[in-house]
C-alpha positions, 0 to 999 in steps of 0.5 A: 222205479224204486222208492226213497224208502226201499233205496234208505233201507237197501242203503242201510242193510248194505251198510249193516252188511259191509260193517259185519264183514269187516269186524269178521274179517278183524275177529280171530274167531274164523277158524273156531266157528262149527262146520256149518257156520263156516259153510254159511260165511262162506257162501255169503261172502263168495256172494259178496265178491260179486258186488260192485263195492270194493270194500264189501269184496275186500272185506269178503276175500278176507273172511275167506282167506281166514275160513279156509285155513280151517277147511281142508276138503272146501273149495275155497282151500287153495285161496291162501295160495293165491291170496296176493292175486286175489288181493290185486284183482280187488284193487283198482289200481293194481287191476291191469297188472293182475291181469297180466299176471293171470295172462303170462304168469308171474315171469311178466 
């Protein structure tokens, strides 16, 4: 069992988390960051796709749609391409379309 105030402090590092990926996500300052810096965004927010907080993913996918316009040898350098199907794989809403476009591709 967790304490109240192991649960507070995982509430608020969450918090801290969410809040500076999101003012990343807005900066334009991205594609100016050093190799190593942008290697580091990168992971964390590949990291951060993998959590259950939609806006923690949402705000994840845009750090890395940014960092990858800048990387041309990264893994991450073809997502500008399919940034429309990423985004709707984020959205609850638009989920089970995505899907179908992931199944049949984008005839369907």
């Amino acid at each position: 069992m967790e304490s109240d105030q192991f649960k507070n402090h995982r509430r608020t590092a969450m918090y801290k988390h969410l809040s500076f990926l999101e003012l990343l996500s807005k900066s334009g300052c991205l594609p100016k960051l050093s190799p190593a810096h942008t290697k580091m965004l990168v992971d964390d927010s590949m990291a951060s796709l993998t959590t259950s907080d939609s806006q923690l993913q949402k705000f994840s996918l845009a750090c890395l749609l940014k960092c990858s316009k800048k990387a041309e040898n990264s893994a991450t350098v073809k997502l500008p391409k399919y940034a429309k199907l990423l985004e709707g794989l984020l959205d609850d809403n638009k989920f089970k379309d995505m899907l179908l476009v992931v199944q049949h591709g984008q005839n369907h």
